[in-house]
C-alpha positions, 0 to 999 in steps of 0.5 A: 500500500501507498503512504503518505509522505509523513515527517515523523513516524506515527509513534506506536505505544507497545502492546503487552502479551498476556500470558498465562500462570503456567502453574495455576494451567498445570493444577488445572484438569484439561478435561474440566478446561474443555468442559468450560470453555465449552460451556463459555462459546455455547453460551457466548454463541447463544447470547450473540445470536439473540443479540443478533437477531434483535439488532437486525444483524441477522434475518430469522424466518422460517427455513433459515438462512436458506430460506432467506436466500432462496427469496432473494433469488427468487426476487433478483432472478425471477420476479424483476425483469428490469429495474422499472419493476421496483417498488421503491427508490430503493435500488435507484442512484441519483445522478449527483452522486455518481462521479464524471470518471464512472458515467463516462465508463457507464456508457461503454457498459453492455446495455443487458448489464445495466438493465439488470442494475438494482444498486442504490448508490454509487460505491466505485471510487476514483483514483483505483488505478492498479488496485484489487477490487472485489464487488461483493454480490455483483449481480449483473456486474455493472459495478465490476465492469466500471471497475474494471476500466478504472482500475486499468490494465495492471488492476484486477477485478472480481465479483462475487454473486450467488443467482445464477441468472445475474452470473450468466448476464454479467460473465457474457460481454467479459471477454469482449469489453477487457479486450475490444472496448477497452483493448486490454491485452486479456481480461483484468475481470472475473465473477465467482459463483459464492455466499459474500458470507463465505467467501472462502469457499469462493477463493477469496484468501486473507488480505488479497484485495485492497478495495471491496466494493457494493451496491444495495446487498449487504441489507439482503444477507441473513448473517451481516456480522459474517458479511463484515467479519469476511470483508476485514479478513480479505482486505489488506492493511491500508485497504477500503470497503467502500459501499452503498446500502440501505439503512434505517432509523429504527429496529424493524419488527421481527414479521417485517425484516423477514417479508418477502417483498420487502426484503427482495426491496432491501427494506426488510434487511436494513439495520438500524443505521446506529446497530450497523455503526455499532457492528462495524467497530465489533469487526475491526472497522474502528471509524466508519464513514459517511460519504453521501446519503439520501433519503428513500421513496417507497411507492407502493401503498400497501407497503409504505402502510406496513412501514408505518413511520420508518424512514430509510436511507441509502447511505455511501459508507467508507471502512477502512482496515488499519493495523491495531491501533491506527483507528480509535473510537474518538478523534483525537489530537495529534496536532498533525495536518494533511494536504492534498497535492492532487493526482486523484483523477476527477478531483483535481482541486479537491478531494472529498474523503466523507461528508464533512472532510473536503481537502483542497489541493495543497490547503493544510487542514488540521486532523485527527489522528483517524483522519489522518491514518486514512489519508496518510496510511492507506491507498491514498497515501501517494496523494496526501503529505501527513504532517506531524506523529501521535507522540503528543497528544492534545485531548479530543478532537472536535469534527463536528457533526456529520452534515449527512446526519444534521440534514433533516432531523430523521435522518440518521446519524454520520460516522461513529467517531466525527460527532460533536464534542463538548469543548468550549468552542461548542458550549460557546456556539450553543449559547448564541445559538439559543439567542438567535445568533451565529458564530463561525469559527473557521480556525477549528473547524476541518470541515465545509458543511455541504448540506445543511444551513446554519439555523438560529433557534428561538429565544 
Protein backbone atom coordinates (compact mmCIF):
# COMPACT_ATOMS: atom_id res chain seq x y z
CA UNK A 1 0.00 0.00 0.00
CA UNK A 2 0.91 3.56 -0.67
CA UNK A 3 1.78 6.06 2.18
CA UNK A 4 1.58 9.10 2.63
CA UNK A 5 4.85 11.44 2.87
CA UNK A 6 4.97 11.77 6.62
CA UNK A 7 7.69 13.89 8.65
CA UNK A 8 7.77 11.83 11.54
CA UNK A 9 6.70 8.38 12.32
CA UNK A 10 3.41 7.80 13.87
CA UNK A 11 4.67 6.59 17.47
CA UNK A 12 3.05 3.44 18.41
CA UNK A 13 2.56 2.51 22.02
CA UNK A 14 3.63 -1.02 22.71
CA UNK A 15 1.43 -3.83 23.40
CA UNK A 16 1.68 -6.02 26.35
CA UNK A 17 1.44 -10.01 25.72
CA UNK A 18 -0.82 -11.65 28.45
CA UNK A 19 0.45 -14.52 29.43
CA UNK A 20 -0.94 -17.10 31.22
CA UNK A 21 0.21 -18.50 35.21
CA UNK A 22 1.83 -21.87 33.95
CA UNK A 23 1.44 -23.24 37.37
CA UNK A 24 -2.21 -22.38 38.03
CA UNK A 25 -2.52 -24.10 34.00
CA UNK A 26 -0.97 -27.42 35.22
CA UNK A 27 -3.20 -27.90 38.66
CA UNK A 28 -5.99 -27.24 36.26
CA UNK A 29 -7.71 -30.61 34.59
CA UNK A 30 -7.68 -30.33 30.90
CA UNK A 31 -10.79 -32.17 30.91
CA UNK A 32 -12.53 -29.50 33.30
CA UNK A 33 -10.90 -26.52 30.87
CA UNK A 34 -12.52 -28.25 27.74
CA UNK A 35 -15.67 -28.90 29.62
CA UNK A 36 -15.87 -24.77 30.50
CA UNK A 37 -14.76 -23.31 27.70
CA UNK A 38 -17.20 -25.35 26.02
CA UNK A 39 -19.85 -24.48 28.04
CA UNK A 40 -18.38 -20.34 27.51
CA UNK A 41 -18.62 -20.48 23.20
CA UNK A 42 -22.32 -22.17 23.63
CA UNK A 43 -23.23 -19.73 25.95
CA UNK A 44 -21.24 -16.56 24.31
CA UNK A 45 -22.84 -18.20 20.69
CA UNK A 46 -26.47 -18.16 22.02
CA UNK A 47 -26.31 -14.79 23.54
CA UNK A 48 -24.52 -13.14 20.42
CA UNK A 49 -27.37 -14.78 18.22
CA UNK A 50 -30.26 -13.25 20.20
CA UNK A 51 -28.04 -10.21 20.34
CA UNK A 52 -28.19 -10.57 16.70
CA UNK A 53 -31.27 -11.06 15.53
CA UNK A 54 -32.53 -8.07 17.69
CA UNK A 55 -30.35 -5.66 16.46
CA UNK A 56 -31.47 -6.97 12.53
CA UNK A 57 -27.90 -8.41 12.13
CA UNK A 58 -29.48 -11.26 11.33
CA UNK A 59 -32.60 -12.19 9.01
CA UNK A 60 -34.64 -15.09 11.41
CA UNK A 61 -37.54 -16.68 9.01
CA UNK A 62 -38.60 -20.00 8.68
CA UNK A 63 -36.41 -22.48 6.85
CA UNK A 64 -33.40 -20.42 7.87
CA UNK A 65 -30.94 -18.81 6.15
CA UNK A 66 -31.70 -20.88 3.15
CA UNK A 67 -34.83 -19.76 3.13
CA UNK A 68 -33.73 -16.21 3.29
CA UNK A 69 -31.59 -16.79 0.31
CA UNK A 70 -33.73 -18.94 -1.88
CA UNK A 71 -36.41 -15.32 -1.62
CA UNK A 72 -33.57 -13.27 -2.65
CA UNK A 73 -33.01 -15.13 -5.62
CA UNK A 74 -36.17 -15.54 -6.39
CA UNK A 75 -36.77 -11.67 -6.38
CA UNK A 76 -33.50 -10.76 -8.42
CA UNK A 77 -33.76 -14.00 -10.59
CA UNK A 78 -37.16 -14.46 -11.38
CA UNK A 79 -39.60 -11.78 -10.14
CA UNK A 80 -37.54 -8.27 -11.57
CA UNK A 81 -37.15 -8.20 -15.07
CA UNK A 82 -35.90 -4.92 -15.08
CA UNK A 83 -35.26 -2.09 -12.55
CA UNK A 84 -38.70 -0.44 -13.53
CA UNK A 85 -40.33 -3.16 -11.78
CA UNK A 86 -39.12 -1.92 -8.34
CA UNK A 87 -41.49 -0.71 -5.93
CA UNK A 88 -39.47 1.83 -4.14
CA UNK A 89 -36.12 4.12 -4.82
CA UNK A 90 -34.59 1.67 -3.01
CA UNK A 91 -32.11 0.37 -5.90
CA UNK A 92 -32.30 3.76 -7.73
CA UNK A 93 -28.59 6.12 -7.93
CA UNK A 94 -29.28 9.77 -8.05
CA UNK A 95 -27.26 11.13 -10.79
CA UNK A 96 -25.34 13.61 -8.47
CA UNK A 97 -23.79 11.08 -6.54
CA UNK A 98 -22.12 9.09 -9.35
CA UNK A 99 -18.58 10.88 -10.24
CA UNK A 100 -17.92 12.32 -14.09
CA UNK A 101 -14.79 9.17 -14.20
CA UNK A 102 -17.89 6.47 -13.71
CA UNK A 103 -20.75 7.99 -16.01
CA UNK A 104 -18.19 8.37 -18.72
CA UNK A 105 -17.40 4.20 -18.03
CA UNK A 106 -21.16 3.58 -17.97
CA UNK A 107 -21.50 4.43 -21.46
CA UNK A 108 -19.41 1.74 -22.82
CA UNK A 109 -21.16 -0.76 -20.14
CA UNK A 110 -23.42 -3.50 -22.38
CA UNK A 111 -26.91 -2.47 -22.23
CA UNK A 112 -28.40 -6.05 -20.89
CA UNK A 113 -25.57 -5.33 -17.92
CA UNK A 114 -27.17 -2.10 -16.90
CA UNK A 115 -30.57 -3.21 -17.33
CA UNK A 116 -30.23 -5.61 -14.50
CA UNK A 117 -28.87 -2.91 -12.18
CA UNK A 118 -30.61 -2.95 -8.50
CA UNK A 119 -27.91 -0.64 -6.78
CA UNK A 120 -28.84 2.15 -4.57
CA UNK A 121 -25.73 4.24 -4.84
CA UNK A 122 -22.54 4.76 -6.38
CA UNK A 123 -19.81 2.92 -4.30
CA UNK A 124 -16.87 2.78 -7.21
CA UNK A 125 -14.12 5.20 -6.07
CA UNK A 126 -11.78 7.49 -8.35
CA UNK A 127 -8.35 7.11 -8.37
CA UNK A 128 -8.03 2.99 -8.16
CA UNK A 129 -5.60 2.54 -10.62
CA UNK A 130 -3.83 -0.89 -10.46
CA UNK A 131 -5.61 -2.00 -7.49
CA UNK A 132 -7.60 -5.23 -6.20
CA UNK A 133 -11.16 -4.71 -6.21
CA UNK A 134 -13.87 -7.34 -5.35
CA UNK A 135 -17.69 -6.24 -5.59
CA UNK A 136 -19.49 -8.13 -3.16
CA UNK A 137 -22.80 -9.55 -4.78
CA UNK A 138 -22.24 -8.34 -8.07
CA UNK A 139 -25.22 -9.01 -9.79
CA UNK A 140 -25.41 -8.48 -13.24
CA UNK A 141 -21.90 -6.70 -12.94
CA UNK A 142 -22.00 -3.07 -13.73
CA UNK A 143 -20.05 -2.09 -10.66
CA UNK A 144 -17.35 -4.83 -11.95
CA UNK A 145 -17.38 -3.51 -15.44
CA UNK A 146 -16.59 0.43 -14.35
CA UNK A 147 -14.06 -1.13 -12.03
CA UNK A 148 -12.55 -2.73 -14.41
CA UNK A 149 -11.53 0.27 -16.94
CA UNK A 150 -10.88 2.45 -13.73
CA UNK A 151 -8.54 0.02 -12.41
CA UNK A 152 -6.89 -0.27 -15.60
CA UNK A 153 -4.76 -2.98 -17.16
CA UNK A 154 -2.40 -3.57 -14.15
CA UNK A 155 -5.57 -3.97 -11.79
CA UNK A 156 -7.76 -6.87 -11.50
CA UNK A 157 -11.45 -7.01 -10.59
CA UNK A 158 -13.54 -9.98 -9.16
CA UNK A 159 -17.16 -10.30 -8.44
CA UNK A 160 -18.91 -12.45 -6.13
CA UNK A 161 -22.96 -13.44 -6.74
CA UNK A 162 -24.92 -16.31 -5.53
CA UNK A 163 -28.10 -16.13 -8.58
CA UNK A 164 -27.05 -17.91 -11.39
CA UNK A 165 -29.26 -15.57 -13.83
CA UNK A 166 -27.20 -12.36 -12.71
CA UNK A 167 -23.92 -14.57 -13.03
CA UNK A 168 -24.90 -15.67 -16.56
CA UNK A 169 -25.72 -11.88 -17.53
CA UNK A 170 -22.55 -10.47 -16.29
CA UNK A 171 -19.93 -13.21 -17.47
CA UNK A 172 -21.42 -12.93 -21.45
CA UNK A 173 -19.67 -9.36 -22.60
CA UNK A 174 -16.46 -10.00 -20.16
CA UNK A 175 -14.15 -11.28 -22.78
CA UNK A 176 -15.38 -8.52 -25.04
CA UNK A 177 -15.33 -5.45 -23.05
CA UNK A 178 -11.37 -6.12 -21.46
CA UNK A 179 -10.40 -6.94 -24.51
CA UNK A 180 -12.05 -4.98 -27.53
CA UNK A 181 -13.61 -1.80 -25.71
CA UNK A 182 -11.27 -1.41 -23.56
CA UNK A 183 -8.30 -3.01 -25.79
CA UNK A 184 -6.55 -4.86 -22.88
CA UNK A 185 -4.47 -7.32 -23.66
CA UNK A 186 -6.78 -10.13 -21.94
CA UNK A 187 -9.20 -9.70 -19.28
CA UNK A 188 -8.40 -7.93 -15.84
CA UNK A 189 -12.31 -9.07 -14.69
CA UNK A 190 -13.69 -12.32 -13.14
CA UNK A 191 -17.24 -13.43 -11.47
CA UNK A 192 -17.33 -16.48 -8.97
CA UNK A 193 -20.39 -18.01 -8.12
CA UNK A 194 -20.48 -17.81 -3.65
CA UNK A 195 -22.33 -16.52 -0.36
CA UNK A 196 -20.44 -12.98 0.44
CA UNK A 197 -20.54 -14.70 3.77
CA UNK A 198 -18.33 -17.41 2.93
CA UNK A 199 -16.00 -16.14 0.74
CA UNK A 200 -13.54 -18.58 1.24
CA UNK A 201 -15.38 -21.15 -0.45
CA UNK A 202 -15.44 -18.56 -3.35
CA UNK A 203 -11.38 -18.42 -3.03
CA UNK A 204 -11.00 -15.08 -1.53
CA UNK A 205 -7.60 -15.66 0.64
CA UNK A 206 -6.62 -13.30 3.51
CA UNK A 207 -5.63 -9.77 2.65
CA UNK A 208 -5.86 -10.44 -1.28
CA UNK A 209 -7.51 -7.13 -2.35
CA UNK A 210 -7.35 -3.62 -1.42
CA UNK A 211 -10.79 -2.39 -2.07
CA UNK A 212 -14.22 -4.05 -1.63
CA UNK A 213 -16.89 -2.77 -3.38
CA UNK A 214 -21.03 -2.91 -3.06
CA UNK A 215 -24.27 -1.90 -4.19
CA UNK A 216 -27.52 -2.49 -2.15
CA UNK A 217 -26.67 -6.01 -0.99
CA UNK A 218 -25.35 -6.40 2.49
CA UNK A 219 -29.26 -5.31 3.71
CA UNK A 220 -30.15 -8.93 1.60
CA UNK A 221 -27.92 -11.17 3.88
CA UNK A 222 -29.15 -13.11 6.65
CA UNK A 223 -25.99 -13.09 8.52
CA UNK A 224 -24.32 -9.42 8.24
CA UNK A 225 -21.85 -9.79 11.04
CA UNK A 226 -20.36 -12.53 8.89
CA UNK A 227 -20.79 -10.13 5.61
CA UNK A 228 -18.33 -7.92 7.78
CA UNK A 229 -16.17 -10.21 9.76
CA UNK A 230 -15.36 -11.86 5.95
CA UNK A 231 -14.62 -8.28 4.31
CA UNK A 232 -11.94 -7.41 7.04
CA UNK A 233 -10.44 -10.57 6.61
CA UNK A 234 -9.93 -10.47 2.95
CA UNK A 235 -8.83 -6.85 2.89
CA UNK A 236 -5.02 -5.87 3.20
CA UNK A 237 -3.86 -3.39 5.88
CA UNK A 238 -4.45 0.30 4.16
CA UNK A 239 -7.21 -1.48 2.38
CA UNK A 240 -11.07 0.19 1.90
CA UNK A 241 -14.51 -1.31 1.81
CA UNK A 242 -16.30 1.41 0.15
CA UNK A 243 -20.33 0.65 -0.13
CA UNK A 244 -23.69 1.63 -0.56
CA UNK A 245 -26.57 0.34 1.18
CA UNK A 246 -29.82 0.64 2.97
CA UNK A 247 -30.50 1.68 6.40
CA UNK A 248 -32.81 2.79 9.00
CA UNK A 249 -33.73 4.78 11.53
CA UNK A 250 -35.16 2.29 13.68
CA UNK A 251 -35.40 -1.70 14.60
CA UNK A 252 -37.73 -3.19 12.49
CA UNK A 253 -40.38 -5.55 13.99
CA UNK A 254 -39.40 -9.48 13.53
CA UNK A 255 -42.52 -10.23 10.79
CA UNK A 256 -41.17 -7.15 8.53
CA UNK A 257 -37.27 -7.95 8.46
CA UNK A 258 -38.21 -11.38 7.10
CA UNK A 259 -41.18 -10.15 4.14
CA UNK A 260 -40.88 -11.37 1.20
CA UNK A 261 -41.00 -8.40 -0.77
CA UNK A 262 -39.69 -6.01 1.47
CA UNK A 263 -36.92 -7.92 1.86
CA UNK A 264 -36.49 -8.54 -2.44
CA UNK A 265 -36.97 -4.14 -1.95
CA UNK A 266 -33.73 -4.16 0.54
CA UNK A 267 -36.34 -2.59 3.02
CA UNK A 268 -36.63 -5.62 5.26
CA UNK A 269 -32.86 -6.35 5.69
CA UNK A 270 -31.78 -2.90 6.54
CA UNK A 271 -30.22 -2.27 10.27
CA UNK A 272 -30.83 0.31 12.45
CA UNK A 273 -28.17 2.84 10.99
CA UNK A 274 -26.52 3.18 14.74
CA UNK A 275 -26.54 -1.06 15.14
CA UNK A 276 -24.80 -1.18 11.69
CA UNK A 277 -22.10 1.55 13.35
CA UNK A 278 -22.03 -0.40 16.44
CA UNK A 279 -21.45 -3.60 14.33
CA UNK A 280 -18.60 -2.25 12.41
CA UNK A 281 -16.49 -1.29 15.46
CA UNK A 282 -17.15 -5.39 16.78
CA UNK A 283 -15.37 -6.48 13.40
CA UNK A 284 -12.40 -4.34 13.38
CA UNK A 285 -13.68 -1.01 11.15
CA UNK A 286 -12.78 1.02 14.01
CA UNK A 287 -14.40 4.53 12.49
CA UNK A 288 -16.96 4.21 9.82
CA UNK A 289 -17.50 6.84 7.44
CA UNK A 290 -20.17 8.64 5.70
CA UNK A 291 -19.73 9.64 2.14
CA UNK A 292 -23.03 10.78 0.82
CA UNK A 293 -26.99 9.80 1.64
CA UNK A 294 -30.24 10.09 0.55
CA UNK A 295 -33.39 9.59 1.84
CA UNK A 296 -35.85 6.61 0.34
CA UNK A 297 -39.37 6.94 -1.67
CA UNK A 298 -41.45 3.83 -1.04
CA UNK A 299 -44.11 3.98 -3.66
CA UNK A 300 -46.33 1.12 -3.42
CA UNK A 301 -49.03 1.75 -0.65
CA UNK A 302 -49.74 -1.37 0.74
CA UNK A 303 -46.11 -1.36 1.64
CA UNK A 304 -45.35 2.09 2.95
CA UNK A 305 -48.80 1.32 5.32
CA UNK A 306 -46.73 -1.68 6.52
CA UNK A 307 -43.56 0.66 7.35
CA UNK A 308 -45.61 3.00 9.15
CA UNK A 309 -43.26 5.99 10.13
CA UNK A 310 -39.84 4.14 9.47
CA UNK A 311 -37.94 6.33 7.39
CA UNK A 312 -34.91 4.54 5.29
CA UNK A 313 -31.60 5.99 3.61
CA UNK A 314 -29.37 4.91 1.16
CA UNK A 315 -26.05 5.68 2.73
CA UNK A 316 -22.48 5.52 0.87
CA UNK A 317 -20.28 4.35 3.88
CA UNK A 318 -16.24 4.05 3.79
CA UNK A 319 -14.30 1.49 6.09
CA UNK A 320 -11.11 1.38 6.42
CA UNK A 321 -8.62 -1.76 7.76
CA UNK A 322 -5.77 -0.23 9.61
CA UNK A 323 -3.09 -2.01 11.67
CA UNK A 324 -4.31 -2.11 15.66
CA UNK A 325 -4.48 0.87 16.71
CA UNK A 326 -4.05 3.33 13.96
CA UNK A 327 -8.20 3.65 14.17
CA UNK A 328 -9.61 4.76 17.80
CA UNK A 329 -13.03 5.12 18.75
CA UNK A 330 -12.90 9.02 19.22
CA UNK A 331 -10.83 11.55 17.22
CA UNK A 332 -8.20 12.57 19.00
CA UNK A 333 -5.49 15.18 18.66
CA UNK A 334 -2.41 14.84 17.45
CA UNK A 335 -1.92 18.34 16.09
CA UNK A 336 -0.89 16.98 12.85
CA UNK A 337 -2.42 18.48 9.44
CA UNK A 338 -2.51 16.74 5.91
CA UNK A 339 -2.57 18.08 2.36
CA UNK A 340 -3.98 17.16 -0.51
CA UNK A 341 -1.41 17.52 -3.57
CA UNK A 342 -3.86 16.34 -6.02
CA UNK A 343 -3.23 13.42 -8.93
CA UNK A 344 -6.57 11.75 -7.99
CA UNK A 345 -8.32 11.62 -11.34
CA UNK A 346 -11.64 13.52 -11.05
CA UNK A 347 -10.60 15.53 -8.41
CA UNK A 348 -8.17 17.96 -9.33
CA UNK A 349 -8.90 20.62 -6.87
CA UNK A 350 -10.01 18.72 -4.16
CA UNK A 351 -10.74 15.56 -2.86
CA UNK A 352 -13.77 14.70 -0.67
CA UNK A 353 -12.90 11.95 1.81
CA UNK A 354 -16.53 11.75 3.86
CA UNK A 355 -19.18 14.08 4.47
CA UNK A 356 -17.59 16.95 6.19
CA UNK A 357 -13.87 16.33 5.13
CA UNK A 358 -13.27 18.16 1.71
CA UNK A 359 -9.16 18.58 1.05
CA UNK A 360 -8.24 21.17 -1.16
CA UNK A 361 -5.48 20.69 -3.46
CA UNK A 362 -2.34 21.71 -1.40
CA UNK A 363 -4.61 23.90 1.72
CA UNK A 364 -3.18 22.07 5.10
CA UNK A 365 -6.29 21.13 7.15
CA UNK A 366 -5.95 20.09 10.57
CA UNK A 367 -6.64 16.39 11.52
CA UNK A 368 -7.48 13.86 13.90
CA UNK A 369 -5.27 11.30 14.30
CA UNK A 370 -8.06 8.60 12.29
CA UNK A 371 -8.19 11.40 9.51
CA UNK A 372 -5.11 11.49 9.27
CA UNK A 373 -4.03 7.43 9.21
CA UNK A 374 -6.89 7.27 6.33
CA UNK A 375 -5.25 9.73 4.03
CA UNK A 376 -1.64 9.17 5.15
CA UNK A 377 -1.66 5.09 5.85
CA UNK A 378 -3.91 3.72 3.07
CA UNK A 379 -4.32 3.59 -0.50
CA UNK A 380 -4.48 7.29 -0.78
CA UNK A 381 -1.19 7.95 1.00
CA UNK A 382 0.61 8.52 -2.75
CA UNK A 383 -1.86 11.91 -2.98
CA UNK A 384 -1.68 13.05 0.56
CA UNK A 385 1.55 14.61 2.69
CA UNK A 386 0.73 13.86 6.68
CA UNK A 387 2.45 16.14 8.62
CA UNK A 388 3.28 15.51 12.21
CA UNK A 389 3.08 11.78 14.64
CA UNK A 390 0.82 10.84 17.65
CA UNK A 391 3.96 11.39 20.34
CA UNK A 392 1.94 14.41 21.85
CA UNK A 393 -1.34 14.36 22.47
CA UNK A 394 -3.90 17.31 22.92
CA UNK A 395 -7.50 15.78 24.17
CA UNK A 396 -10.38 15.47 21.72
CA UNK A 397 -10.74 16.41 18.70
CA UNK A 398 -13.69 18.32 17.71
CA UNK A 399 -15.03 17.14 13.96
CA UNK A 400 -18.49 18.49 14.15
CA UNK A 401 -21.47 16.76 13.33
CA UNK A 402 -21.97 14.68 10.13
CA UNK A 403 -23.65 17.00 7.80
CA UNK A 404 -25.33 13.99 6.28
CA UNK A 405 -26.75 13.47 9.54
CA UNK A 406 -27.88 17.35 10.61
CA UNK A 407 -29.73 17.13 7.06
CA UNK A 408 -33.20 16.54 8.15
CA UNK A 409 -33.88 15.66 11.69
CA UNK A 410 -34.93 11.63 10.71
CA UNK A 411 -32.08 11.32 9.33
CA UNK A 412 -29.50 9.13 10.87
CA UNK A 413 -26.52 9.57 12.16
CA UNK A 414 -22.96 10.14 10.10
CA UNK A 415 -19.57 8.30 11.12
CA UNK A 416 -19.08 6.72 14.53
CA UNK A 417 -16.03 8.74 15.58
CA UNK A 418 -16.75 12.56 13.97
CA UNK A 419 -19.77 13.97 16.26
CA UNK A 420 -19.94 16.70 18.09
CA UNK A 421 -17.77 17.39 21.19
CA UNK A 422 -18.16 19.02 24.49
CA UNK A 423 -15.35 21.73 24.18
CA UNK A 424 -15.87 25.29 24.93
CA UNK A 425 -15.81 26.12 21.44
CA UNK A 426 -19.15 24.21 21.31
CA UNK A 427 -20.96 25.23 24.52
CA UNK A 428 -19.91 28.78 23.14
CA UNK A 429 -21.53 28.15 19.85
CA UNK A 430 -24.97 26.88 21.71
CA UNK A 431 -25.37 29.57 23.74
CA UNK A 432 -25.61 32.04 20.93
CA UNK A 433 -27.33 29.52 19.04
CA UNK A 434 -30.12 29.69 21.81
CA UNK A 435 -30.30 33.86 21.15
CA UNK A 436 -30.65 33.60 17.52
CA UNK A 437 -27.04 34.40 16.52
CA UNK A 438 -24.45 32.88 14.78
CA UNK A 439 -20.75 32.03 15.14
CA UNK A 440 -18.46 30.55 12.96
CA UNK A 441 -15.05 29.93 13.72
CA UNK A 442 -13.22 28.74 10.96
CA UNK A 443 -9.51 28.04 12.53
CA UNK A 444 -11.01 24.83 14.46
CA UNK A 445 -13.38 23.51 12.02
CA UNK A 446 -11.87 20.92 9.23
CA UNK A 447 -14.91 20.69 7.78
CA UNK A 448 -17.06 22.58 4.84
CA UNK A 449 -20.58 21.70 5.57
CA UNK A 450 -22.36 20.79 2.10
CA UNK A 451 -25.70 20.18 3.25
CA UNK A 452 -27.03 21.56 5.87
CA UNK A 453 -27.61 25.62 6.54
CA UNK A 454 -26.94 27.36 9.76
CA UNK A 455 -30.47 27.51 11.79
CA UNK A 456 -30.78 30.27 14.96
CA UNK A 457 -33.16 28.61 17.47
CA UNK A 458 -35.67 30.71 19.02
CA UNK A 459 -35.30 32.55 22.02
Amino acid sequence: MASATVTAAPARATRATRRRDSSRSSATSPRATSARTRARARASSSSSGALDALLGATIIAPGGDASVRASVQKYYGETLSTSDDLKTSACCTPSEQIPKAVREALREVPDEVKAKYYGCGSPTPIGIDGLRVLDLGSGSGRDCYVAAKLVGENGSVLGVDMTDGQLEVARKYVDEYCTKTLGYAKANMRFEKGTIEDLKAAGVPDASVDMIISNCVINLSPDKPAVLSEAYRVLANGGEFYFSDVYCDRRLQEDLRSHEILLGECLGGAMYVEDFKRLCQAVGFTDPRVLAGHEIEVRDPALAELLGEAKFYSITYRLFKLPPGCLETLCEDYGQYAVYNGGLPGAPNAYQLDDHHRFEKNKPMLVCGNTGSMVGETWLGKYFTLVGDRSTHYGLFDCGPSPVAASSRAAPAGGACCCPRPTALSVVSLAFNHHSFSVSVSIVRPRRPRFVASRARPG
